[in-house]
Structure formats: C-alpha cells, structure tokens
PDB file with SEQRES, HELIX, SHEET and CRYST1 records, atoms N, CA, C and O in Angstrom:
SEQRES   1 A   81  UNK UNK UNK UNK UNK UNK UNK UNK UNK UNK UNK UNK UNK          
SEQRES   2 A   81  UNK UNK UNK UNK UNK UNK UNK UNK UNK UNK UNK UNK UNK          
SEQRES   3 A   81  UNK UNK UNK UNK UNK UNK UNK UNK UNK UNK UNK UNK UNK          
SEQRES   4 A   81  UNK UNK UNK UNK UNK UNK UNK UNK UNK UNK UNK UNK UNK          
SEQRES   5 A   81  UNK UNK UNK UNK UNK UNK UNK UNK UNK UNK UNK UNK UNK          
SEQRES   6 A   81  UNK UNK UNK UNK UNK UNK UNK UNK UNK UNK UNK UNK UNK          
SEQRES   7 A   81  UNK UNK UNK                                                  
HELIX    1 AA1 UNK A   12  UNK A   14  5                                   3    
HELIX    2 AA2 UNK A   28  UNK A   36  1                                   9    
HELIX    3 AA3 UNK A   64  UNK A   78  1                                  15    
SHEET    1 AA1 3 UNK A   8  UNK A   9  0                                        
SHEET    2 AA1 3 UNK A  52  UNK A  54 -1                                        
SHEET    3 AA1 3 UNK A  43  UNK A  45 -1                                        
CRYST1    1.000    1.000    1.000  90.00  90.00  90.00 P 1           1          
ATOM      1  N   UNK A   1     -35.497  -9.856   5.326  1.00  0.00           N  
ATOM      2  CA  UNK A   1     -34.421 -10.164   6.229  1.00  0.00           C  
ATOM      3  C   UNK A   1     -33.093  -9.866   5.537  1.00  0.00           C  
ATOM      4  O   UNK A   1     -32.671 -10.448   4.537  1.00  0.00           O  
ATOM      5  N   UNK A   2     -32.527  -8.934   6.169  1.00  0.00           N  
ATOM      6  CA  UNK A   2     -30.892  -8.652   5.346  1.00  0.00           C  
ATOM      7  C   UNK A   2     -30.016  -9.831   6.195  1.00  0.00           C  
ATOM      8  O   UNK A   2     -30.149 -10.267   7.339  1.00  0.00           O  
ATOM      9  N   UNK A   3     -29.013 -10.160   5.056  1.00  0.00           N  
ATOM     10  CA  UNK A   3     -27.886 -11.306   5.875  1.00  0.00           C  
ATOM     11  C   UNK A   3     -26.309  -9.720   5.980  1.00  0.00           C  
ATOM     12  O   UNK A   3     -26.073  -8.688   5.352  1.00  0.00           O  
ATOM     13  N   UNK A   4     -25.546 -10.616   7.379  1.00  0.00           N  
ATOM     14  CA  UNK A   4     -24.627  -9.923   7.428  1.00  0.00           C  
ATOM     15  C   UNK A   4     -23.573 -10.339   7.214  1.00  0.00           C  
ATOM     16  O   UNK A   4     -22.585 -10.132   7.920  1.00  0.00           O  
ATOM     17  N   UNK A   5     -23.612 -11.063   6.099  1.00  0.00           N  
ATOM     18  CA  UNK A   5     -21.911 -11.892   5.544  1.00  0.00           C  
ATOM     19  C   UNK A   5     -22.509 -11.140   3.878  1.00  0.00           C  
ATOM     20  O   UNK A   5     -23.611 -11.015   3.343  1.00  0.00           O  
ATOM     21  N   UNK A   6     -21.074 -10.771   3.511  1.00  0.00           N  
ATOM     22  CA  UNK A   6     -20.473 -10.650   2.512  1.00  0.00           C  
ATOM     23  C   UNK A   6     -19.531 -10.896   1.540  1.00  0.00           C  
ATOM     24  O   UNK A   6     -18.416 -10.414   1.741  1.00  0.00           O  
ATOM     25  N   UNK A   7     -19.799 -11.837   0.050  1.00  0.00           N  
ATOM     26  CA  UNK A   7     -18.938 -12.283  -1.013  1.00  0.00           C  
ATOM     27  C   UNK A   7     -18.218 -11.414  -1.613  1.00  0.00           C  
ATOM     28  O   UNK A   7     -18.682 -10.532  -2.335  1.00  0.00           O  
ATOM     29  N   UNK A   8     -16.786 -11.618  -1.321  1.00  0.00           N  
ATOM     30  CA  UNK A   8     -16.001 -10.373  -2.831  1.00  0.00           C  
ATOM     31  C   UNK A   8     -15.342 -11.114  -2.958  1.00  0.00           C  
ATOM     32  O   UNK A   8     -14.855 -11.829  -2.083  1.00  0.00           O  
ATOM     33  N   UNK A   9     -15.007 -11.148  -4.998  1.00  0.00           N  
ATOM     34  CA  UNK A   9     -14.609 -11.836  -5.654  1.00  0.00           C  
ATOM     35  C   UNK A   9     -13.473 -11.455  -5.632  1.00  0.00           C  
ATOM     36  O   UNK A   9     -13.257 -10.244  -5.566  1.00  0.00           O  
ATOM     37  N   UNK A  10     -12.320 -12.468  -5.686  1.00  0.00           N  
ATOM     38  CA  UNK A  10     -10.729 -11.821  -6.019  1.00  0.00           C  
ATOM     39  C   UNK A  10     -10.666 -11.818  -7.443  1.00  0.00           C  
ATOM     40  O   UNK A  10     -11.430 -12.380  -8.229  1.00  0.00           O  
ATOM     41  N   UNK A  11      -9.215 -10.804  -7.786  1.00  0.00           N  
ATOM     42  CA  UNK A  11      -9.097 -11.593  -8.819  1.00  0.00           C  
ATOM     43  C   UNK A  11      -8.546 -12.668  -9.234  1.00  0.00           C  
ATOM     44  O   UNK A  11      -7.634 -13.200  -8.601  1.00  0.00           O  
ATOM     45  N   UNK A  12      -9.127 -13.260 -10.622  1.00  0.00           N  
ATOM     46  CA  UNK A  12      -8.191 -14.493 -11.151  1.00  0.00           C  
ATOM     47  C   UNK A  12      -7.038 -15.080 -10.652  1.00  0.00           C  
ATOM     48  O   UNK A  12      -6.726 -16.136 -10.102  1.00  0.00           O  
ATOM     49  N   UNK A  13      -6.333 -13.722 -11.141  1.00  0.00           N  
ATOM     50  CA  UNK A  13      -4.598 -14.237 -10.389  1.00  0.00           C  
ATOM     51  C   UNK A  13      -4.144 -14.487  -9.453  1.00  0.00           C  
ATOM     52  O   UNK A  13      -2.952 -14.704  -9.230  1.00  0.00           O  
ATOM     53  N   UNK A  14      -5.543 -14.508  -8.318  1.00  0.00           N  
ATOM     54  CA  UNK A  14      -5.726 -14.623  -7.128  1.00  0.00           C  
ATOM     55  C   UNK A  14      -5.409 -15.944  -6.704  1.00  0.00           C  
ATOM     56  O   UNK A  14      -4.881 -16.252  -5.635  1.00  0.00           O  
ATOM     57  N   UNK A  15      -5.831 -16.828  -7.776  1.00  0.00           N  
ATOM     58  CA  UNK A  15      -5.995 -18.377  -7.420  1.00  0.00           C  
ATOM     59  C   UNK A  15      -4.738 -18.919  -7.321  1.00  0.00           C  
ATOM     60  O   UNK A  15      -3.713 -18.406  -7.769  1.00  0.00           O  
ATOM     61  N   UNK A  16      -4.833 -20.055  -6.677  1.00  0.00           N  
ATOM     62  CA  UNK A  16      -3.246 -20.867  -6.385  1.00  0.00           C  
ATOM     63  C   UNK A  16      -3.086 -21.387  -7.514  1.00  0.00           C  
ATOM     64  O   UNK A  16      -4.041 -21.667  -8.237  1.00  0.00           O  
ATOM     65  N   UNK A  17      -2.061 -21.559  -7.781  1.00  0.00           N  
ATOM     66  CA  UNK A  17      -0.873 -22.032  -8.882  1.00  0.00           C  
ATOM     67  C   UNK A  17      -1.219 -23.412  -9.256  1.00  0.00           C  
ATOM     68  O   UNK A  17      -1.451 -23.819 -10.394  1.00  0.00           O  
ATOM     69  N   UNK A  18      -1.226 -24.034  -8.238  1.00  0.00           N  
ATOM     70  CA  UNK A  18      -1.310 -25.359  -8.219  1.00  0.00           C  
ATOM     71  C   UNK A  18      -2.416 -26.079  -7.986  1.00  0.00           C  
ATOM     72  O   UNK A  18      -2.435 -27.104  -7.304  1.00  0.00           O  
ATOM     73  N   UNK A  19      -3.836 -25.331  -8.807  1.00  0.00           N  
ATOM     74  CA  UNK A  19      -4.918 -25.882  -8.732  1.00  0.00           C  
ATOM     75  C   UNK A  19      -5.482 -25.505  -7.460  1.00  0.00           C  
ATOM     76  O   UNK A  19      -4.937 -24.802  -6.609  1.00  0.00           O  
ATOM     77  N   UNK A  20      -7.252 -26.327  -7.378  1.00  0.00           N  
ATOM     78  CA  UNK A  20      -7.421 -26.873  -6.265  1.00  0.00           C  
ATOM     79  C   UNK A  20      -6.296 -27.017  -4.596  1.00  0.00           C  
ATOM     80  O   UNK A  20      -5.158 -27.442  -4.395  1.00  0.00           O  
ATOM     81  N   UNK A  21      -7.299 -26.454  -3.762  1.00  0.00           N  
ATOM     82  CA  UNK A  21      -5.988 -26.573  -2.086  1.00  0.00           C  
ATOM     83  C   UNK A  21      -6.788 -27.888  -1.230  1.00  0.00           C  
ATOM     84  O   UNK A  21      -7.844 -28.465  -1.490  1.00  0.00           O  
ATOM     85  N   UNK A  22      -6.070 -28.027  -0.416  1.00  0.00           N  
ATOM     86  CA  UNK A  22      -6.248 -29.377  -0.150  1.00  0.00           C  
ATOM     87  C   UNK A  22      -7.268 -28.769   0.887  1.00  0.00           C  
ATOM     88  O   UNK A  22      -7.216 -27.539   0.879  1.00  0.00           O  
ATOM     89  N   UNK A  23      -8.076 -29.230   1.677  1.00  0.00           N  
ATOM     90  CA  UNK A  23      -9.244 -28.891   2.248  1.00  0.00           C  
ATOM     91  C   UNK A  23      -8.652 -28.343   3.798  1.00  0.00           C  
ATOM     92  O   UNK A  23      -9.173 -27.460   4.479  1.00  0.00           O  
ATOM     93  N   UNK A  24      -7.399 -29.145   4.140  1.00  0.00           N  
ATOM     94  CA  UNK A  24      -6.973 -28.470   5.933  1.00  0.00           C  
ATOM     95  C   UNK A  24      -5.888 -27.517   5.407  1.00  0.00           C  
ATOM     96  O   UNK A  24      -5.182 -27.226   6.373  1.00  0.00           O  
ATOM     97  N   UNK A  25      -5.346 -26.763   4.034  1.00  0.00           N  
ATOM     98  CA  UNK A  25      -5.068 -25.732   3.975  1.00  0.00           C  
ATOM     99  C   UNK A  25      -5.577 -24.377   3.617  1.00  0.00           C  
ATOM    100  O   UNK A  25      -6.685 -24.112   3.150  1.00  0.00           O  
ATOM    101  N   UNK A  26      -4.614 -23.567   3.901  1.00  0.00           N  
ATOM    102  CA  UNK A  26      -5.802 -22.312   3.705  1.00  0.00           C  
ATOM    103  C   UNK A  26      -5.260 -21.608   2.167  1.00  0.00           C  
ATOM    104  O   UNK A  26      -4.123 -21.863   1.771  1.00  0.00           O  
ATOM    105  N   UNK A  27      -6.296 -20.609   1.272  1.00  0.00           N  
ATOM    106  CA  UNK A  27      -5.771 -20.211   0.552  1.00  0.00           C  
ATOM    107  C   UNK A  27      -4.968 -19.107   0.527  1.00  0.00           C  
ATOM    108  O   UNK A  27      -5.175 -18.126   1.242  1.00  0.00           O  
ATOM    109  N   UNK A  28      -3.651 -19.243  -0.603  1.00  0.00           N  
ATOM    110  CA  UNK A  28      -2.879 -17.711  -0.517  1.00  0.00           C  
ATOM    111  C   UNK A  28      -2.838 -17.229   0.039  1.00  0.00           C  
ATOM    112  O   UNK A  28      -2.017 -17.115   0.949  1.00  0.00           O  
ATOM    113  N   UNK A  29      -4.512 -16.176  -0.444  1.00  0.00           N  
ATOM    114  CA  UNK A  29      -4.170 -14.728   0.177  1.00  0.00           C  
ATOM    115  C   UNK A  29      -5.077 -14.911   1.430  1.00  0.00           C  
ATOM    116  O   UNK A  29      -5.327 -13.817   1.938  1.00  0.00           O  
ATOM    117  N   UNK A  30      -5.578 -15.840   2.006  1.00  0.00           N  
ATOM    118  CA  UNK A  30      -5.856 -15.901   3.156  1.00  0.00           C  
ATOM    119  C   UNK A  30      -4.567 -16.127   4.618  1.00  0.00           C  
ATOM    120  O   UNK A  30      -4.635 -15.805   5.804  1.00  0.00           O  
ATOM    121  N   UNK A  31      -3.423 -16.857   3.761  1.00  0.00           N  
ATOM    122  CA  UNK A  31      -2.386 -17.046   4.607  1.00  0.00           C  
ATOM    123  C   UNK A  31      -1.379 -15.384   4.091  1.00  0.00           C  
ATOM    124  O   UNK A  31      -0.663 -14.661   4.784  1.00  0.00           O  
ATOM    125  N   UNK A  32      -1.592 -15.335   3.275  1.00  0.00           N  
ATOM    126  CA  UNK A  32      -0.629 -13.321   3.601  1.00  0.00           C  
ATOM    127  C   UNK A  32      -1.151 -13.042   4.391  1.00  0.00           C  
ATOM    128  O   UNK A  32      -0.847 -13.239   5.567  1.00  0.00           O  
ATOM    129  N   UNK A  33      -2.441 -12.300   3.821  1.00  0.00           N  
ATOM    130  CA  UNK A  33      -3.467 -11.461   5.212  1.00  0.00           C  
ATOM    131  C   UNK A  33      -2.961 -11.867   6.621  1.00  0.00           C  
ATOM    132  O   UNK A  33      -2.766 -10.981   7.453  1.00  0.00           O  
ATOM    133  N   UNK A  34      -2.689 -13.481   6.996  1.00  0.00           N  
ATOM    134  CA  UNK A  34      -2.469 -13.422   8.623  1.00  0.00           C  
ATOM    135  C   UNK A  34      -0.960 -13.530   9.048  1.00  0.00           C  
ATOM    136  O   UNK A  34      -0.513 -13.351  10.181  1.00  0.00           O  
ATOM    137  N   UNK A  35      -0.064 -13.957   7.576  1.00  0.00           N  
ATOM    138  CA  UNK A  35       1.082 -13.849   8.210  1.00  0.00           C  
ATOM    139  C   UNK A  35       1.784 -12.430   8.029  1.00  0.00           C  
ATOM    140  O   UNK A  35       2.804 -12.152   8.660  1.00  0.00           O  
ATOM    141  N   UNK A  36       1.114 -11.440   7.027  1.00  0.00           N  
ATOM    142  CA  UNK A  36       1.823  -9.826   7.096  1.00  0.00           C  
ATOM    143  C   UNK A  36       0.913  -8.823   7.804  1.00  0.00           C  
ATOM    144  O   UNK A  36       1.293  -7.767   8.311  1.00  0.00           O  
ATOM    145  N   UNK A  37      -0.501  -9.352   7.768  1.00  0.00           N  
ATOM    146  CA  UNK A  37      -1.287  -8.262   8.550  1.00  0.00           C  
ATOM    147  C   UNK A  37      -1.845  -8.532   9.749  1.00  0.00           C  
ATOM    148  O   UNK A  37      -2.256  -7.617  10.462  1.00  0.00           O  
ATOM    149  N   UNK A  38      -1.933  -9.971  10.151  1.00  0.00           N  
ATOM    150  CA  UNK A  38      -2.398 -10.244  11.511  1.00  0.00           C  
ATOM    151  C   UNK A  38      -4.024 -10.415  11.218  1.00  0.00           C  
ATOM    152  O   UNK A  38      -4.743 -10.964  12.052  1.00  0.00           O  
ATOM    153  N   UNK A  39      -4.505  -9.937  10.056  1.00  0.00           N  
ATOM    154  CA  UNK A  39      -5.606 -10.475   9.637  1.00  0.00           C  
ATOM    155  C   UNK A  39      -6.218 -11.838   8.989  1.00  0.00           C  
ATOM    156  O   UNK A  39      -5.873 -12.441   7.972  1.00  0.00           O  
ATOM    157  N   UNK A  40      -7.686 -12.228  10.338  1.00  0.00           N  
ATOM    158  CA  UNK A  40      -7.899 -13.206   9.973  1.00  0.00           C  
ATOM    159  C   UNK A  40      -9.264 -13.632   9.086  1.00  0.00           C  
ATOM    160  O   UNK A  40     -10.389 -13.848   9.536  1.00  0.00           O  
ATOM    161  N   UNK A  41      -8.932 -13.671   8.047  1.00  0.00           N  
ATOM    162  CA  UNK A  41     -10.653 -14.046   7.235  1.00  0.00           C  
ATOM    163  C   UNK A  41     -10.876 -14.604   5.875  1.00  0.00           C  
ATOM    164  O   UNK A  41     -10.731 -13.950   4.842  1.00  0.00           O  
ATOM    165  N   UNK A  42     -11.236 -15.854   5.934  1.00  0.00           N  
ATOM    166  CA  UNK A  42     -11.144 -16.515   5.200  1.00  0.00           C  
ATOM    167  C   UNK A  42     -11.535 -16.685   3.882  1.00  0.00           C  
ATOM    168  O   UNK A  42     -12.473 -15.984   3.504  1.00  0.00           O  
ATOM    169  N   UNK A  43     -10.995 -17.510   3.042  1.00  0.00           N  
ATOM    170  CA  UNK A  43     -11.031 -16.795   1.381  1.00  0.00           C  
ATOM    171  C   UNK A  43     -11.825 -18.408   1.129  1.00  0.00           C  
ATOM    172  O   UNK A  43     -12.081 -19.202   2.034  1.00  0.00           O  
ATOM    173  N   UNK A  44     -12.024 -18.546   0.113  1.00  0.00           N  
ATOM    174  CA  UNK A  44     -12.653 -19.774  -0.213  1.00  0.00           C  
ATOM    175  C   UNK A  44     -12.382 -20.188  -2.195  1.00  0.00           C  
ATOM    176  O   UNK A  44     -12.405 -19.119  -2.805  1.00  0.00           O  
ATOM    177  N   UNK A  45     -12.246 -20.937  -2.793  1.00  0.00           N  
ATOM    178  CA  UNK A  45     -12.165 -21.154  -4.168  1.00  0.00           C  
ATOM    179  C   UNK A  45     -13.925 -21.505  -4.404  1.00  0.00           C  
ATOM    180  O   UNK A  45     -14.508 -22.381  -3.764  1.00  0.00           O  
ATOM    181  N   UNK A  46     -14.342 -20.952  -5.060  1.00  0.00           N  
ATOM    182  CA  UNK A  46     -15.908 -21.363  -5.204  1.00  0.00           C  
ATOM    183  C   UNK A  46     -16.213 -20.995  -6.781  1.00  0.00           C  
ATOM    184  O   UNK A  46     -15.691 -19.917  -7.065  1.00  0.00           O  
ATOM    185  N   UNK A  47     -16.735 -21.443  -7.599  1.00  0.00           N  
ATOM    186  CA  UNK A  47     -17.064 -22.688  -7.047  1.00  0.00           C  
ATOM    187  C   UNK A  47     -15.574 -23.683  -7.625  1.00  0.00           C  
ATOM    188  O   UNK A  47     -15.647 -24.899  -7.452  1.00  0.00           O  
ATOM    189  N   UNK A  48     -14.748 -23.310  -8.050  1.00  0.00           N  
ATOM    190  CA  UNK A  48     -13.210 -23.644  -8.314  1.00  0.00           C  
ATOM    191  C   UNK A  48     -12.478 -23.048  -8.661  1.00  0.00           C  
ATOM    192  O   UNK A  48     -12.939 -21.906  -8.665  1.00  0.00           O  
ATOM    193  N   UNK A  49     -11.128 -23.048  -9.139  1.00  0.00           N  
ATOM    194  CA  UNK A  49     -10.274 -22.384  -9.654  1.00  0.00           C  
ATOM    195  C   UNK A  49     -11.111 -22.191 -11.027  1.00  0.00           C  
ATOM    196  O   UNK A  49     -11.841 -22.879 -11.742  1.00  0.00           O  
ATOM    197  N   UNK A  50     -10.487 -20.584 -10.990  1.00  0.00           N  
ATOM    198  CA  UNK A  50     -10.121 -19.976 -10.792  1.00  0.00           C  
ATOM    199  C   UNK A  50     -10.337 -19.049  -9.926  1.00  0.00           C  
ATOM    200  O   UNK A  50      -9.560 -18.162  -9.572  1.00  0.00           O  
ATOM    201  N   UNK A  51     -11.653 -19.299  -9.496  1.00  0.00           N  
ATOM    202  CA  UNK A  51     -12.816 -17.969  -8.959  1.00  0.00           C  
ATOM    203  C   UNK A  51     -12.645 -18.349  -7.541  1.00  0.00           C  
ATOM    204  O   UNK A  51     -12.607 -19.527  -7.186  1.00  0.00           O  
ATOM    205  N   UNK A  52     -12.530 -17.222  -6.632  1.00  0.00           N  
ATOM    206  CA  UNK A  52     -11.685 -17.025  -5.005  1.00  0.00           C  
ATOM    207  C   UNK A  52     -12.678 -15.700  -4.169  1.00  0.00           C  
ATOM    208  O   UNK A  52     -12.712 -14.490  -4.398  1.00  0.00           O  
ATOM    209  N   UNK A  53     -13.258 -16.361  -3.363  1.00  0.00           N  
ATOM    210  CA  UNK A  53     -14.021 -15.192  -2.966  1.00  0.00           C  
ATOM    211  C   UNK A  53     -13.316 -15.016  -1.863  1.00  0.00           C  
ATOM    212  O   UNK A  53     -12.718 -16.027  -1.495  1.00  0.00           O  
ATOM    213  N   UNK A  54     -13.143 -13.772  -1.006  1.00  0.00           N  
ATOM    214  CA  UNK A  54     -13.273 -13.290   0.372  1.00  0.00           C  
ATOM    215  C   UNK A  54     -14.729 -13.038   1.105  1.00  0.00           C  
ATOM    216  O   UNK A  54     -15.672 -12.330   0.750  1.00  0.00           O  
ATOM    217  N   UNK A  55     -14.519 -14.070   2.518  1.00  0.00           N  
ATOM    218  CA  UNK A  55     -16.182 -13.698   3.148  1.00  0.00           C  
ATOM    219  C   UNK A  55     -15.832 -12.458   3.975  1.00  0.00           C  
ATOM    220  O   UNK A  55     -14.648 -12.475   4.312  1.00  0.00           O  
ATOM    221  N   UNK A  56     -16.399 -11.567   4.330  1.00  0.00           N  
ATOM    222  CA  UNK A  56     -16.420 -10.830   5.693  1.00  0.00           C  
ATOM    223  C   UNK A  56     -18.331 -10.982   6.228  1.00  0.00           C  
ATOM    224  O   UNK A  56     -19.240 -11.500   5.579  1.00  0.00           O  
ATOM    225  N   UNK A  57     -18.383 -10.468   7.289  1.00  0.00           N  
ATOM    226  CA  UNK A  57     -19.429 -10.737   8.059  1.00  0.00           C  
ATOM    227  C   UNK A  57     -19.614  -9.415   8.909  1.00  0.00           C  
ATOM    228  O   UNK A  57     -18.726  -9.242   9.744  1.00  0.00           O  
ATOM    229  N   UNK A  58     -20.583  -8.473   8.851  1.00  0.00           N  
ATOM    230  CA  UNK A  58     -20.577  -7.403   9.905  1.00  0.00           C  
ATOM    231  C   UNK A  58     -21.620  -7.255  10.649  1.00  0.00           C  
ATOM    232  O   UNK A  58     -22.826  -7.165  10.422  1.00  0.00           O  
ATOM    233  N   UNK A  59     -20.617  -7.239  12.082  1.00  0.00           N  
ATOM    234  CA  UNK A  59     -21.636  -7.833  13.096  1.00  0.00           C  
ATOM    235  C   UNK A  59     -21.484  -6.579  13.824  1.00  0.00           C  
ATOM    236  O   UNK A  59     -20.714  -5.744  13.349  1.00  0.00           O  
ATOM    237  N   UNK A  60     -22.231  -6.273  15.125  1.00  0.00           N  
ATOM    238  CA  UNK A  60     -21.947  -5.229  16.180  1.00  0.00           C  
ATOM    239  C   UNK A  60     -20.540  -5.214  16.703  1.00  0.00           C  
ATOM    240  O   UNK A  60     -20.062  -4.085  16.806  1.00  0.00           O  
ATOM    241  N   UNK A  61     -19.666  -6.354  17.103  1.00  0.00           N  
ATOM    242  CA  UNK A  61     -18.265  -6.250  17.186  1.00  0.00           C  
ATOM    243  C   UNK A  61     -17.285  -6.038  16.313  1.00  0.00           C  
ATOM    244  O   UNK A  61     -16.103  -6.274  16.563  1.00  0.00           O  
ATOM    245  N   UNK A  62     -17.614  -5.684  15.479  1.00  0.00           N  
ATOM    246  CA  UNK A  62     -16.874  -5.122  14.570  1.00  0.00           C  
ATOM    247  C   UNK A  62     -17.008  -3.999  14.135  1.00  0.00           C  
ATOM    248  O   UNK A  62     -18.110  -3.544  13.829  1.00  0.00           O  
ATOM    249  N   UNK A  63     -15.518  -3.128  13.995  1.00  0.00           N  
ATOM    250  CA  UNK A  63     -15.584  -1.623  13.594  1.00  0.00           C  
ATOM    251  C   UNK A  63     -15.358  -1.302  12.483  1.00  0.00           C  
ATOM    252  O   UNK A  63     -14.754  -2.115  11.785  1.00  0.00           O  
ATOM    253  N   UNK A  64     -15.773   0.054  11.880  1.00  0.00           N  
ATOM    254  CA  UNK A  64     -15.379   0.612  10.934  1.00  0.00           C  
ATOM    255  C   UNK A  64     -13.827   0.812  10.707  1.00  0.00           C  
ATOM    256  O   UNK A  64     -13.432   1.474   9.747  1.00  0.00           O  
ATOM    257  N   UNK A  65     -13.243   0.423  11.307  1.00  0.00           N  
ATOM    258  CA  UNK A  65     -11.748   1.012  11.555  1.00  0.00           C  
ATOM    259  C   UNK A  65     -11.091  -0.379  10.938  1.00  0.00           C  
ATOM    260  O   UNK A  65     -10.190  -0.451  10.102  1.00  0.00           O  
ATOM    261  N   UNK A  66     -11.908  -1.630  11.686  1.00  0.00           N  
ATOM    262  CA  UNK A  66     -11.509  -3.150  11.170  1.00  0.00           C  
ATOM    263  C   UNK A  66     -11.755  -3.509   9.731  1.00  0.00           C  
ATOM    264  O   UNK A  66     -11.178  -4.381   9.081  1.00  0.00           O  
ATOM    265  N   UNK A  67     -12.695  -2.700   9.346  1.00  0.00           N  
ATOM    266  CA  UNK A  67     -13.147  -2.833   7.855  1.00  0.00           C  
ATOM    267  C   UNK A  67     -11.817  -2.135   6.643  1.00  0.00           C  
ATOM    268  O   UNK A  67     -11.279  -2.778   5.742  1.00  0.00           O  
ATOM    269  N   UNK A  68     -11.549  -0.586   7.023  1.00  0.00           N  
ATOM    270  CA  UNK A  68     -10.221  -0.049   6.589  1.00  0.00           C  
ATOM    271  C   UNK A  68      -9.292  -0.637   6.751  1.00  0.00           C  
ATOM    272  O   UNK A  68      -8.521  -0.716   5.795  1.00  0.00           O  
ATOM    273  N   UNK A  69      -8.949  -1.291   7.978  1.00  0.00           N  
ATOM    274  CA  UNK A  69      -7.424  -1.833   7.915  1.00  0.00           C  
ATOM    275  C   UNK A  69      -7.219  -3.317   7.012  1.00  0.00           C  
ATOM    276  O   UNK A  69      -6.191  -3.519   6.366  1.00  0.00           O  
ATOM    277  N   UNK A  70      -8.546  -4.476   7.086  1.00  0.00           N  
ATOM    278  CA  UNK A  70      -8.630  -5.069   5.917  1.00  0.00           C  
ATOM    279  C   UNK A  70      -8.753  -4.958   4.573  1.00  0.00           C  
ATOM    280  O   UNK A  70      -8.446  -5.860   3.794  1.00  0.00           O  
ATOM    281  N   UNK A  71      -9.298  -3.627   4.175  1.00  0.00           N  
ATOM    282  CA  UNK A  71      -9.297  -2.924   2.620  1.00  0.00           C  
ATOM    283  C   UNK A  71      -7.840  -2.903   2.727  1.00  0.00           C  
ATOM    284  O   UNK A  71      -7.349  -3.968   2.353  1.00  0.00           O  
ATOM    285  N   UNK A  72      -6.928  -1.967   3.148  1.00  0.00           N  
ATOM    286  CA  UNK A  72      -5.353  -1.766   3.087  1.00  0.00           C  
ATOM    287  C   UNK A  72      -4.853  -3.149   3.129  1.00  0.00           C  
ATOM    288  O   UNK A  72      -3.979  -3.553   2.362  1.00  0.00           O  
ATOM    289  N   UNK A  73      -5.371  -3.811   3.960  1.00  0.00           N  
ATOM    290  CA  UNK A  73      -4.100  -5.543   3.655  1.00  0.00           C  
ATOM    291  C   UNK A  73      -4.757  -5.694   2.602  1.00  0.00           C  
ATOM    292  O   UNK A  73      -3.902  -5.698   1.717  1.00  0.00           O  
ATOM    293  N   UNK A  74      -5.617  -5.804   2.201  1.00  0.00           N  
ATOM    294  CA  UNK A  74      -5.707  -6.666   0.521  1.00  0.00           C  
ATOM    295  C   UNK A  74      -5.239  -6.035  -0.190  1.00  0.00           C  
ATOM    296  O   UNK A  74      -4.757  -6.698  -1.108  1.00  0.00           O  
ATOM    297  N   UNK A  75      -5.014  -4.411  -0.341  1.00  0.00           N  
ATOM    298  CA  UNK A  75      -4.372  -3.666  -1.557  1.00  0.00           C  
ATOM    299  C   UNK A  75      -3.042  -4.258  -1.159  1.00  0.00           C  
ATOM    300  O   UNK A  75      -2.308  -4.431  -2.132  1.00  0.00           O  
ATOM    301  N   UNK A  76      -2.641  -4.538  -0.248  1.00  0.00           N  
ATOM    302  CA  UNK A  76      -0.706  -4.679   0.072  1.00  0.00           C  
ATOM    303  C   UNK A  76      -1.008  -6.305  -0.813  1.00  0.00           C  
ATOM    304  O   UNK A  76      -0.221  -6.535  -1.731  1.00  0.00           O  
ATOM    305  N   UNK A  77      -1.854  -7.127  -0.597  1.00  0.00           N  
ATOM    306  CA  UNK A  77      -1.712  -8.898  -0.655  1.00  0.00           C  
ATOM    307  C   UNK A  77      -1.882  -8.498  -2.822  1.00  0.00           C  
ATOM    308  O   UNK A  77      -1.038  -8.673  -3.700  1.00  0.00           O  
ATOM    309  N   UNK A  78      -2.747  -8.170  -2.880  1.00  0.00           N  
ATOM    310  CA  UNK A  78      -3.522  -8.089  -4.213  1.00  0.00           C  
ATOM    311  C   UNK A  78      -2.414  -7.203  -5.092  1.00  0.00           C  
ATOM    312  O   UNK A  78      -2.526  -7.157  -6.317  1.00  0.00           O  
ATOM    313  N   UNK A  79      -1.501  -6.608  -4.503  1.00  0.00           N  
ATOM    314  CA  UNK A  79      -0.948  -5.569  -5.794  1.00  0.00           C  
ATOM    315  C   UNK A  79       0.076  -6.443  -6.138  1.00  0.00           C  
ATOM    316  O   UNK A  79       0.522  -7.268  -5.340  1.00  0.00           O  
ATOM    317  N   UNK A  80       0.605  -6.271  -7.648  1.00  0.00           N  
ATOM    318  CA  UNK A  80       1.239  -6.676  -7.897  1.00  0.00           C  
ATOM    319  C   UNK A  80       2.867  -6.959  -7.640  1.00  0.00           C  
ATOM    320  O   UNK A  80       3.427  -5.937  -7.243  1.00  0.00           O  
ATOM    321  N   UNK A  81       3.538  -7.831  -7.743  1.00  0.00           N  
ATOM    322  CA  UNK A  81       5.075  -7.147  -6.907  1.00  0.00           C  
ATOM    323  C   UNK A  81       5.978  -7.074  -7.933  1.00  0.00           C  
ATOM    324  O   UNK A  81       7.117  -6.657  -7.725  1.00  0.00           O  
TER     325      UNK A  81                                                      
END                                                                             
C-alpha cells in the first residue's frame, strides 16, 4: 500500500526563534507561504525544535502545476534575505 502524504525536512534555520509555538499558532514558514503566496500547507516542529517538516499530500485534485508553484514559494520563504 503506497501512502499519499509526504515529509520534507526544512532547514534548521527554519525553526522559530523563540522555541517551541504555541499549539493554535502556526509555524513561520507556514504563515509566509499564506501571507506572500496564498499558499496553504502546513509545517509542523517534529519531533521539536529544531527539526520542521513540511507535509504535502497528492491526491487526484491536485496538479502538477500546484506542486511547482509551492517549490517556488519555498525557494522565495527559505532563501536567505
């Protein structure tokens, strides 16, 4: 049986500043992604700081096109400024 969710690790520097997030906020680069790209998908600290995964999930409603335009927001969220 193949599953259709997928773990990618951020990096390190990925993690919030300030430790641990409180459980009804979201992390970082989960709040860039939706406030510069309109993208929504959630990041998780697992199993703590430092370590930050991104889930995605590919289902039949989802396109190849949705997959590229989330690769490009994370290079914009992830590069350095």
């Amino acid at each position: 049986m193949l599953g259709s969710m997928a773990a990618i690790k951020l990096p390190a520097t990925m993690a919030p500043a300030c430790g641990p997030i409180h459980p009804l906020r979201t992390h970082p680069v989960q709040h860039r992604l939706h406030e510069r790209y309109a993208v929504e998908v959630p990041v998780y600290l697992w199993p703590g700081p430092p370590d930050s995964y991104i889930r995605i999930s590919a289902h039949a409603y989802n396109t190849a096109d949705q997959y590229h335009r989330l690769a490009e927001a994370l290079a914009g969220v992830l590069a350095p400024h």
